[in-house]
VOGU-3710 file (C-alpha; in Angstrom, 3 decimals, decimal comma):
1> xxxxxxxxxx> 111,449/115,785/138,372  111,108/111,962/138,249  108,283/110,292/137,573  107,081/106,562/139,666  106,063/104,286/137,142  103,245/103,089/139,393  101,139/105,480/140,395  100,338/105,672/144,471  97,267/107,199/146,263  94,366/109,366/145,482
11> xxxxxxxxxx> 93,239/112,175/147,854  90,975/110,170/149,841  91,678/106,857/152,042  89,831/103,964/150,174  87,497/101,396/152,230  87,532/98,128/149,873  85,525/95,183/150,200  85,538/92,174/147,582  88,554/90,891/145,267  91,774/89,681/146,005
21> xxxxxxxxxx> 93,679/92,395/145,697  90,974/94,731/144,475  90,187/98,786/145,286  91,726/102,240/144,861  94,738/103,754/147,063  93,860/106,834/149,300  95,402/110,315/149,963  98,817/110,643/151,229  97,868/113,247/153,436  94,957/111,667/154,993
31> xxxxxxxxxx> 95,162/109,086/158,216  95,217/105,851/156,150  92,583/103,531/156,997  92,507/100,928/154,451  90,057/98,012/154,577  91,485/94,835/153,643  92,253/93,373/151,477  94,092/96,602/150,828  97,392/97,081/152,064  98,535/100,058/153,937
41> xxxxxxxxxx> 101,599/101,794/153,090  104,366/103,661/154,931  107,569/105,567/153,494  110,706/105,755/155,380  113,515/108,480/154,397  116,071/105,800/155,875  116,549/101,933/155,167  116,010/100,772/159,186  112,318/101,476/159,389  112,869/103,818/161,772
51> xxxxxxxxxx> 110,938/106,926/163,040  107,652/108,288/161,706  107,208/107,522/157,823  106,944/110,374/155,805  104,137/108,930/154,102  100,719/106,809/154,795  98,664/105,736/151,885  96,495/102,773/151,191  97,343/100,142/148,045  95,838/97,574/146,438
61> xxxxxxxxxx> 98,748/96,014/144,680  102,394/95,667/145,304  104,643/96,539/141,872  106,387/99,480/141,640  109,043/100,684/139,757  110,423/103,702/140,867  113,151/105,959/138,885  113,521/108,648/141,469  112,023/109,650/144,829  109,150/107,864/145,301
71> xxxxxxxxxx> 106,884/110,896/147,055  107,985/114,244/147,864  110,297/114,846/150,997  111,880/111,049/150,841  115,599/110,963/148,686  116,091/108,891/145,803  118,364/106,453/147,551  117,965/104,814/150,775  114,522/104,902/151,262  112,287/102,156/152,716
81> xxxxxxxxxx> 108,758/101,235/151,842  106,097/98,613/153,904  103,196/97,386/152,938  101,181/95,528/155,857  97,390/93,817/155,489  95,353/91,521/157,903  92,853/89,405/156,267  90,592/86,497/156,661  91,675/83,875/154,778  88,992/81,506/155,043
91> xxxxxxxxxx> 89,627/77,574/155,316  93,007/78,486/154,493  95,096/76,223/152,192  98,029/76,085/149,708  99,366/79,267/148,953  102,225/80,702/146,402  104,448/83,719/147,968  106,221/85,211/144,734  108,493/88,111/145,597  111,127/90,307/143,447
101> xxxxxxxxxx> 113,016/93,382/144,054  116,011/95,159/143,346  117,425/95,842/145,742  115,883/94,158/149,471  112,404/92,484/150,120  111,521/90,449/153,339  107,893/88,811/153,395  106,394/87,808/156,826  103,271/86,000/157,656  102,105/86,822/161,172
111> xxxxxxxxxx> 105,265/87,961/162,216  107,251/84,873/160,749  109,496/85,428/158,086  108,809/83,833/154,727  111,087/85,353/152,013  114,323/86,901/152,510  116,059/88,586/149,362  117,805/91,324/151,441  120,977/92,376/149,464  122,595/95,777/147,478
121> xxxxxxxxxx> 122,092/94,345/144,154  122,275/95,465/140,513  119,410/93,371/139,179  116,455/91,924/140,068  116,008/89,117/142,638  113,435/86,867/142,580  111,908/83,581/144,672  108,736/81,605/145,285  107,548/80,091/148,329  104,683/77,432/148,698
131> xxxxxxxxxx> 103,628/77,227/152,063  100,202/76,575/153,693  97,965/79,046/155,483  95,902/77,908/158,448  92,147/79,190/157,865  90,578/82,632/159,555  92,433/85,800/160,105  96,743/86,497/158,868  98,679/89,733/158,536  101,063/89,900/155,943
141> xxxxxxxxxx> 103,833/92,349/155,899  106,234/93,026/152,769  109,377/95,338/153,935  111,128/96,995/151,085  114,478/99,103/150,827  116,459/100,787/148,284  119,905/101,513/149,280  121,739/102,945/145,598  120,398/103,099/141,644  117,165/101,387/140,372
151> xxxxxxxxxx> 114,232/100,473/142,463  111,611/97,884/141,617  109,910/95,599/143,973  106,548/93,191/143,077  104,822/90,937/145,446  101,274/88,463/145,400  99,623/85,817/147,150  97,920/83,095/145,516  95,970/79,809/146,145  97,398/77,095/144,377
161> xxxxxxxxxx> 93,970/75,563/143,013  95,027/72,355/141,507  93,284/69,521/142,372  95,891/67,292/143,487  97,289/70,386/145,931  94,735/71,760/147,428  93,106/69,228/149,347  91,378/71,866/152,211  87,471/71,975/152,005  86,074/75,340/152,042
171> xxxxxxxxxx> 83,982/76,958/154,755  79,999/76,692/154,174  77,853/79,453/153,375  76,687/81,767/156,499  73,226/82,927/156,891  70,594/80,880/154,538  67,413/81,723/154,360  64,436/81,087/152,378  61,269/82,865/151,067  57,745/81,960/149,045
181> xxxxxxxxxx> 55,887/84,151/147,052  52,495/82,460/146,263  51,314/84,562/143,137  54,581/83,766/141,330  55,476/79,965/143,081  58,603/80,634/143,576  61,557/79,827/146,516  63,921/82,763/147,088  67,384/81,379/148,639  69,767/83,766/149,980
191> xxxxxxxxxx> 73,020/83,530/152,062  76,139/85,981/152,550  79,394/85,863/150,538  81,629/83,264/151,342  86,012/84,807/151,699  87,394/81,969/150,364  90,000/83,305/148,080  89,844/80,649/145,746  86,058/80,520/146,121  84,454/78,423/142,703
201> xxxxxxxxxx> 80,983/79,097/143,310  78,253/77,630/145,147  75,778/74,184/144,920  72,215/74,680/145,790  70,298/71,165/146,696  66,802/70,811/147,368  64,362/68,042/148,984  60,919/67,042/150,093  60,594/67,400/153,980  61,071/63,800/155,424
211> xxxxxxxxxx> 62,427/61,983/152,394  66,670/61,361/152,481  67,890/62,079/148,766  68,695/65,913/147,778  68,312/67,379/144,387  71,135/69,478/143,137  69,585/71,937/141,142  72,232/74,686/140,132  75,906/75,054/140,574  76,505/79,094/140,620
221> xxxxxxxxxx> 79,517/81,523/140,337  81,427/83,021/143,171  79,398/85,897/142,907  76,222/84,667/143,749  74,481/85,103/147,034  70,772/83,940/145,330  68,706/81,960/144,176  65,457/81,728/142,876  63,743/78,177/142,267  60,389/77,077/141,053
231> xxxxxxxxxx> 59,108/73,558/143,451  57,052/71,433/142,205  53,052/73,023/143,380  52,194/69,690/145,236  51,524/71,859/148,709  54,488/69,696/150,090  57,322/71,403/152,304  60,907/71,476/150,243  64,179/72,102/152,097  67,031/73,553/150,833
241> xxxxxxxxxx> 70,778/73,842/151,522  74,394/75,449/150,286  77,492/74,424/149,686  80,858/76,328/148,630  83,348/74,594/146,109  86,791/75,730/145,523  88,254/76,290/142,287  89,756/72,298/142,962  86,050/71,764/143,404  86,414/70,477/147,358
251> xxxxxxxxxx> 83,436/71,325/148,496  82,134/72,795/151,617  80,169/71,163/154,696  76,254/71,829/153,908  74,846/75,070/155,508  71,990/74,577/157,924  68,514/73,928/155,914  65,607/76,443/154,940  62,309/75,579/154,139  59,060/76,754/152,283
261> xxxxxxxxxx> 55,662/75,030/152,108  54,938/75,179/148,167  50,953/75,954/146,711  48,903/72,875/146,046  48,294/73,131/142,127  45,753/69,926/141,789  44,019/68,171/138,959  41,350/70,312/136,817  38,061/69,354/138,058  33,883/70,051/136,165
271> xxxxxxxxxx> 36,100/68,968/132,838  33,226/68,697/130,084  33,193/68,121/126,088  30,486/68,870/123,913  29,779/68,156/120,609  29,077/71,226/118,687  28,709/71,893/115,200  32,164/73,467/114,635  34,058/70,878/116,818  34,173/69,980/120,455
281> xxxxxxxxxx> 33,965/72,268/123,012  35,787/71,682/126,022  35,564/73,676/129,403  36,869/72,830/133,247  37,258/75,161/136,445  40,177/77,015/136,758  43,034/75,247/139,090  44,306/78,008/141,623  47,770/78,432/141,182  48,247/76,806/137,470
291> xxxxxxxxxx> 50,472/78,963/134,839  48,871/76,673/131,929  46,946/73,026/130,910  47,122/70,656/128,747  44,736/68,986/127,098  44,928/65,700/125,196  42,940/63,660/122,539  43,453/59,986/122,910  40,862/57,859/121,319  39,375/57,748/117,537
301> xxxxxxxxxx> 39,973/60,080/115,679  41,415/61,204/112,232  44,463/62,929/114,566  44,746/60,211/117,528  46,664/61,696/120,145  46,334/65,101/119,923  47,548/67,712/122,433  46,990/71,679/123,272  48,420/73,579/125,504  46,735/76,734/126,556
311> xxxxxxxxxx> 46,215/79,051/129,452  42,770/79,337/129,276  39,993/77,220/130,683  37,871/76,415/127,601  39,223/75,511/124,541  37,428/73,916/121,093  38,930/70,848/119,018  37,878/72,015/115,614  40,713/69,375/114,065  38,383/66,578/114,754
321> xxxxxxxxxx> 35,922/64,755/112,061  32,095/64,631/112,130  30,558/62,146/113,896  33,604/60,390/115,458  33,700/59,443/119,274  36,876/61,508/120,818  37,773/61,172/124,558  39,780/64,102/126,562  41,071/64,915/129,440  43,301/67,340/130,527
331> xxxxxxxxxx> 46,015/68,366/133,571  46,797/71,703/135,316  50,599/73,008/134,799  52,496/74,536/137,392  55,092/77,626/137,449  57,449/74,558/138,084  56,899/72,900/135,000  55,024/70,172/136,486  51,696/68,525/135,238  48,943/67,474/138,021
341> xxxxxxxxxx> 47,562/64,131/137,331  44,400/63,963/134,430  41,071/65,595/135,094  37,952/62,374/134,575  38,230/62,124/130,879  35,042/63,180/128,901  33,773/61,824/125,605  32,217/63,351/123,238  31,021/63,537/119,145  31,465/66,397/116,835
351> xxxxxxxxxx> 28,159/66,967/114,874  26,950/66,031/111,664  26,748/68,463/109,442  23,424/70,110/108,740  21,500/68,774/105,630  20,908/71,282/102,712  17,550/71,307/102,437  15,959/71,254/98,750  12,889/71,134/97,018  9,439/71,170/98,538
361> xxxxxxxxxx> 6,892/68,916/95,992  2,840/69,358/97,340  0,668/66,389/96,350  -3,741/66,157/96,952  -2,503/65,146/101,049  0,938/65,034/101,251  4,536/67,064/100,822  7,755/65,381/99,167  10,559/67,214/100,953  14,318/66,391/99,237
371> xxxxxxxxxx> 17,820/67,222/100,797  21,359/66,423/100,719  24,646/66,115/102,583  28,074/66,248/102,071  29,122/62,533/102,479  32,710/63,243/102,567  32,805/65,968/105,369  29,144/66,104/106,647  30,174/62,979/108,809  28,433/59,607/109,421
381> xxxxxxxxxx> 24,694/60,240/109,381  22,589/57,064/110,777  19,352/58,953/110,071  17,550/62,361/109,819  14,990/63,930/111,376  12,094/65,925/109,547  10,444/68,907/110,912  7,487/70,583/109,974  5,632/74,391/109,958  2,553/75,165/109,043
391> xxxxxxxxxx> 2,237/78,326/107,044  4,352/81,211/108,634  4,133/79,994/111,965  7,954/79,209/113,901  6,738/76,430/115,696  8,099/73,341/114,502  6,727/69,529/114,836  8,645/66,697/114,056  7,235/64,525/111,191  10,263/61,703/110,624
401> xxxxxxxxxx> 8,016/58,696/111,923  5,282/59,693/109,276  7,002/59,272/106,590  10,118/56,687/105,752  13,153/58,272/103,854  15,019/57,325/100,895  18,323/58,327/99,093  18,342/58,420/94,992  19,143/60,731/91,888  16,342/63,269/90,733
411> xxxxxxxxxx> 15,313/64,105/87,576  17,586/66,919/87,474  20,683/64,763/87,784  21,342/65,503/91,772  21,717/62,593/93,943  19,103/64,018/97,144  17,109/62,145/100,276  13,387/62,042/99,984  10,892/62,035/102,526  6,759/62,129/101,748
421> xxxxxxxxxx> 5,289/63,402/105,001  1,471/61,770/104,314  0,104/63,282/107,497  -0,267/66,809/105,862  -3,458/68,172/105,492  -5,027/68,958/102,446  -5,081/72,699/101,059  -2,147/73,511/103,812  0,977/75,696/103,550  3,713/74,099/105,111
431> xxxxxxxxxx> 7,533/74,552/105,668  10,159/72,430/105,991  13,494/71,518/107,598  15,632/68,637/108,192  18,561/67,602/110,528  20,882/64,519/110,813  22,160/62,145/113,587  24,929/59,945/114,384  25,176/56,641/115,856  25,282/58,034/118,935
441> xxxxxxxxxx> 21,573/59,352/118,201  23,372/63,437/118,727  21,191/65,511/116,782  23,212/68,153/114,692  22,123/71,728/113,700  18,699/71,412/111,541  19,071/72,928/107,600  17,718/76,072/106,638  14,444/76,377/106,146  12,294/74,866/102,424
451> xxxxxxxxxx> 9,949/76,999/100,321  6,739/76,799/101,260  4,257/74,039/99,566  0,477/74,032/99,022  -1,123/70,482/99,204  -3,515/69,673/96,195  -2,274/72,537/94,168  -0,163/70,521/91,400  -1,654/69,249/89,034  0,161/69,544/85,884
461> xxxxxxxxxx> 1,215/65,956/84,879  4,623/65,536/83,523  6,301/66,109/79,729  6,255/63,294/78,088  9,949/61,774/76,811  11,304/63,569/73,242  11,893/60,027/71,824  10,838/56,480/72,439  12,087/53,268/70,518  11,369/50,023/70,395
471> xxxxxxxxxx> 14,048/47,231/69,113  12,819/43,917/68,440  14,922/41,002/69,106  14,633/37,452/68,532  13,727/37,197/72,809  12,091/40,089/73,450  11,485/43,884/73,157  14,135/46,755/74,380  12,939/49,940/74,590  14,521/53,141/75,039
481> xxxxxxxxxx> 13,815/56,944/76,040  15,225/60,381/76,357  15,540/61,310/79,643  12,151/63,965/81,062  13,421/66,985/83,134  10,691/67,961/85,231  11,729/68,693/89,066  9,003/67,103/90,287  9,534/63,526/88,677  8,861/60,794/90,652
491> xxxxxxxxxx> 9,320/57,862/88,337  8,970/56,102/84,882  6,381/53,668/84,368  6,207/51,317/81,137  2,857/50,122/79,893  2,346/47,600/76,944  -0,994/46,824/75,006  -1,853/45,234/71,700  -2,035/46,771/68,142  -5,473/47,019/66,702
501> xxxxxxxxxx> -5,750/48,862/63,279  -3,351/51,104/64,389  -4,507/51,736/67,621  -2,822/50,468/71,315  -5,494/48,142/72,874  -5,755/46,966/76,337  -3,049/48,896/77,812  -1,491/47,480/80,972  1,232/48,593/83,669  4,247/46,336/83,492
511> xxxxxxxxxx> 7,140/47,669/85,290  8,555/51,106/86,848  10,885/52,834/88,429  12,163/55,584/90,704  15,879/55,443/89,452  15,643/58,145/87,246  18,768/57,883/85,648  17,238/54,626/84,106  16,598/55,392/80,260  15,492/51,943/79,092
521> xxxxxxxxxx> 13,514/48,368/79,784  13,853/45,246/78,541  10,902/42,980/78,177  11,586/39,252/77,715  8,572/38,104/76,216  8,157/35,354/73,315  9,063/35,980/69,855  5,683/35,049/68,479  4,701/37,307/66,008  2,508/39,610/67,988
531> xxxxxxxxxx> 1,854/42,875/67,228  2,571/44,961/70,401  2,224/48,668/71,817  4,716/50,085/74,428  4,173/53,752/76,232  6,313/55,257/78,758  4,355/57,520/80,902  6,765/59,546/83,500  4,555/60,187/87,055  5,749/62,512/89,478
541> xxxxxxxxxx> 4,969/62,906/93,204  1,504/64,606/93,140  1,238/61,306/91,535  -0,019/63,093/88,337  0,901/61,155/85,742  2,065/62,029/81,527  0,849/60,780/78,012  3,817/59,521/77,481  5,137/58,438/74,352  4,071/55,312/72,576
551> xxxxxxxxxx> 5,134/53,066/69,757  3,746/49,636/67,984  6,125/46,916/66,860  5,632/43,277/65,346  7,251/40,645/67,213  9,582/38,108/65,331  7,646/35,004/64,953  10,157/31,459/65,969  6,908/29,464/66,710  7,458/25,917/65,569
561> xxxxxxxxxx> 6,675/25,067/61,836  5,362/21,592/63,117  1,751/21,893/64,714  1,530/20,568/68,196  -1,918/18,549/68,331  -4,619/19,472/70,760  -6,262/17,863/73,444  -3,712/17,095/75,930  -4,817/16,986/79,809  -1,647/17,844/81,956
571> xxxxxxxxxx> -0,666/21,557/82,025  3,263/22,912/81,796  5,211/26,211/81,797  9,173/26,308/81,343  11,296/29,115/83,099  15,096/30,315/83,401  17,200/28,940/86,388  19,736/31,156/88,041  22,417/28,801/86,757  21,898/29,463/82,733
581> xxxxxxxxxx> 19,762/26,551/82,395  15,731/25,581/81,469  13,719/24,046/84,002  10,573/22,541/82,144  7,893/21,929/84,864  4,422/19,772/83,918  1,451/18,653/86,476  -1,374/16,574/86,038  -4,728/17,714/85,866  -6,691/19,089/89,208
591> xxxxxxxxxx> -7,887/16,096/91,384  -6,220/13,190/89,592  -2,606/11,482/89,517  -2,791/10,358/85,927  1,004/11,106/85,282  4,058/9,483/87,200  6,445/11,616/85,468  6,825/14,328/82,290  9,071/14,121/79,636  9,978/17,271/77,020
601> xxxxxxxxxx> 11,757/18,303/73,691  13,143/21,411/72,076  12,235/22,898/69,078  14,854/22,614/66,634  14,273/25,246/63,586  17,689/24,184/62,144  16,170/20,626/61,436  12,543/21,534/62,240  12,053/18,771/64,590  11,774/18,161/68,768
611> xxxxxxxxxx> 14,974/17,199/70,488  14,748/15,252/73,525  15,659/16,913/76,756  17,738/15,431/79,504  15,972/13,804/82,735  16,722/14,776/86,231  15,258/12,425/88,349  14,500/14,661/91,131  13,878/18,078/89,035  12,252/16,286/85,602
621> xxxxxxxxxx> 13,041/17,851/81,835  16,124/20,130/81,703  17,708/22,054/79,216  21,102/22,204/80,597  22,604/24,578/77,933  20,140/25,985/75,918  20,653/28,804/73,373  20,694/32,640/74,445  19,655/35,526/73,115  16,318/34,033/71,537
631> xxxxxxxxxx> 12,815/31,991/72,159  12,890/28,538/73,092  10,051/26,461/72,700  8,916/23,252/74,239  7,013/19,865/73,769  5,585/18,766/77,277  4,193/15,206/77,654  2,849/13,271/80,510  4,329/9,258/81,292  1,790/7,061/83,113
641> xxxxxxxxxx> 2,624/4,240/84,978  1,942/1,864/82,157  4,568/3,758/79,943  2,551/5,240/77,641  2,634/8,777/77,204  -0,164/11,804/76,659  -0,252/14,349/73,542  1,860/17,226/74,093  1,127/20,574/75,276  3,457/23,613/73,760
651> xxxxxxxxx> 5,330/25,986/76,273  7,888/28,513/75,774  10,333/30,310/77,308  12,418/34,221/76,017  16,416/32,945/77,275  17,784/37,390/76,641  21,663/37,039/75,501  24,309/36,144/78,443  25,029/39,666/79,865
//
């Protein structure tokens, strides 16, 4: 039995719908209905075409190659096969007709004979016709026969889909429509499959109602018959259209337009920012309709220009520093991709940092409260405020205004703020806390709370210093002493008196301070031989105040070895000007203008005699550049009118070494 090298139908007649020459072939023995663009086929026992074929069957392609009978009942010679089809050919266009066959093959398009190879041959003839097709509806019709020895035949239709051929435009798109679905914002466009054979795909434009210029927003594939677009949420109405290309990308007439009205996605409105202490918290209503919002930084801060995206409806800027002014606003997103316009921007501070509250000090009817901050992350603090409890009660008053605060190192080496509230009571418990503000007067979150302090209940005065000395120079007195460690110390004062048998006379304040990192005190007094006492008695801020530590010294004595005579009138005093020089000042006496002018000299010890100062007419006696680091002393005398001149009066002056 011989075998057809291309097999021919199945058991059951085929209905086909898509591809060019696309489906399956159907059952010899059942009525052949085939649905184009499937061809039907009939097989003739004879080579005239004549009587009823001895075969039906549907198939989708025609190449065979046949080395016997090609179906039961129907000889191996003279035999005739034809294939027919009727299909709709769209706009029509350039076409290729390529037949072979060994032996005949005719090709007809509606009747009309294309291709005629019709000949007893021994090989296989071939030929190729280019012809045009009008557009809609053709029947083609390929006759075959095989009169003696091999039998192959092979036929197909093509458009020719260059671009300098095929000039024909293809037909539009039938039956656009358009949907909206409002939860999801989006545009479903549909239409039905276009026929063109050499169909390319398909364009989809889009445009606001009432404006002229369209939006191409996707060229498709052939097999597309959707689309689904996102518009722009603005509540406007957007049209679309279609159009078919060819594979020569002509492209079709536009298909009648479909519209949908989108959702109106508008600007966030309520937008507020609020300082907190963690950042800036930022909230808004939510925008019907948006997918997402953005929310921007845009004014002074450590990260200018900052922007989130989120899909919430509160959000907090915890990048931002203390204390800074920040301004935000922010804009709704839509499923589109599009951003409303800004929401009213909002300004706002991040806020300081709460203090760390520190030691509580009680004095007889007041409390010294200390604290600190962290200057390099607490923020920009232009104040503090100080609140106050009494005992274990939790309601707080505000003290700031009673009592003024100031920043400097404590005894135990910790730079803190101090405050002395003096409008406590006397014998109270009290508690305290304190919180900051920024230039913006925003109050941040108050520290935690102080132990609790009992006014008039300190009285222990403070250690005295381990060590005090005393070095004696040629223009004064230095003194120096170990630092005291007491938590409560509120300063150093210095006291000098005079040495009598041993004992410190007349004791007197002369200085203090509340820098406690201060260790030592000059005193520029004369070098003339005295013999001197010097204490340093540490206070603190019950204002109890130490022993303190004392020591006696002898002056160096650089008193002139030349006597200055008594009995002069006019009084003087010399003193340092800012500019490293001596100013020697004399006045006449009370009630009386017996001097027109005063004249002076310096002690020289080198030659033990007075050396005349220069005259400044408008200043009198100055000692331009006198000697540092010593005790200068001065001859004073009074000029009258006449010329003549009084006795002198002595003054001095300690000039400490040129720092």
């Amino acid at each position: 039995m011989t075998r057809a090298r291309h097999a021919t139908a199945t058991a059951v007649a085929l209905s086909v719908a898509g591809g060019l020459l696309g489906g399956t072939a159907a059952s010899a023995s059942a009525a052949a209905t085939c649905n184009s663009p499937v061809y039907k086929r009939q097989f003739f026992a004879n080579t005239t075409f004549k009587g009823t074929p001895k075969k039906t069957d549907c198939d989708n392609a025609i190449d065979q190659n046949w080395t016997g009978a090609p179906a039961t009942s129907l000889p191996k010679d003279n035999f005739a096969v034809r294939w027919s089809v009727t299909r709709d050919f769209g706009s029509g266009g350039p076409f290729s007709f390529a037949a072979s066959a060994q032996d005949g093959i005719r090709v007809y398009l509606d009747g009309s004979r294309k291709i005629n190879l019709w000949k007893n041959i021994s090989s296989t003839a071939k030929k190729t016709v280019n012809l045009t097709v009008p557009s809609g509806k053709h029947t083609l019709r390929v006759d075959y026969v095989n009169w003696t020895g091999k039998a192959t035949v092979k036929f197909a239709y093509t458009p020719r889909t260059a671009a300098t051929v095929d000039k024909v435009k293809p037909l539009a798109p039938a039956g656009t429509a358009a949907t909206y679905d409002t939860p999801t914002q989006q545009a479903r466009l549909t239409w039905r499959k276009n026929v063109e054979m050499d169909l390319g795909g398909y364009r989809v434009s889009r445009r606001v109602t009432g404006t002229t210029g369209w939006q191409v927003l996707r060229d498709l594939g052939a097999t597309a018959t959707s689309y689904a677009d996102t518009p722009p949420a603005t509540g406007e109405t957007y049209e679309y259209l279609v159009r078919s290309y060819d594979k020569a990308r002509n492209y079709s007439a536009a298909t009648s337009t479909a519209a949908v009205t989108s959702l109106a996605v508008t600007a966030p409105t309520a937008f507020t920012a609020t300082g907190t202490d963690t950042g800036i918290a930022l909230r808004w209503d939510p925008v019907p309709g948006a997918v997402k919002y953005r929310v921007v930084r845009y004014a002074s801060s450590a990260d200018e220009g900052a922007i989130w995206n989120t899909t919430g409806t509160s959000m907090t800027d915890t990048r931002t520093t203390r204390s800074a002014a920040n301004q935000y606003h922010v804009a709704a997103l839509d499923a589109s991709g599009r951003f409303t316009a800004y929401s009213t921007s909002s300004t706002a501070r991040r806020l300081v940092a709460a203090p760390t509250i520190g030691q509580v000090f009680p004095q007889a009817g007041a409390v010294t409260v200390t604290w600190d901050t962290d200057r390099e992350t607490g923020g920009s603090y232009m104040g503090f405020r100080i609140y106050r409890a009494t005992g274990t009660s939790t309601d707080w008053v505000e003290v700031t205004e009673r009592c003024g605060w100031t920043r400097r190192t404590l005894a135990d080496g910790n730079r803190h703020y101090l405050c002395t509230d003096w409008s406590a009571g006397r014998s109270t418990t009290y508690r305290y806390a304190v919180s900051g503000y920024d230039s913006g007067d925003k109050e941040g979150l108050r520290s935690g709370e102080s132990a609790t302090g009992t006014t008039g209940t300190d009285r222990q005065a403070p250690t005295a210093p381990a060590s005090l000395t005393a070095t004696v120079e040629d223009w004064g007195t230095v003194l120096t002493w170990s630092p005291v460690t007491d938590a409560d110390l509120d300063r150093y004062t210095v006291w000098r008196g005079t040495t009598v048998d041993g004992t410190c006379t007349a004791a007197e304040q002369l200085w203090y301070t509340s820098d406690l990192t201060v260790t030592s005190w000059q005193d520029t007094d004369v070098a003339d031989g005295e013999h001197l006492c010097y204490a340093v008695r540490p206070a603190d801020f019950a204002q109890n105040v130490g022993a303190g530590t004392t020591v006696h010294l002898t002056e160096h004595d650089l008193r002139p070895t030349v006597e200055t005579p008594a009995g002069a009138t006019h009084g003087a005093y010399a003193s340092l000007s800012g500019i490293g020089s001596v100013q020697v000042h004399g006045w006449s006496p009370a009630g009386t203008e017996e001097y027109q002018s005063f004249r002076a000299t310096r002690w020289n010890p080198r030659t033990a005699t007075f050396d005349a100062l220069d005259y400044d007419p408008l200043y009198g006696p100055k000692d331009v550049a006198p000697p540092t680091g010593t005790s200068l002393w001065y001859q004073v005398v009074g000029v009258r009118e006449d010329g003549t001149v009084s006795l002198p009066v002595l003054v001095s002056v300690a000039v400490p070494p040129a720092s």
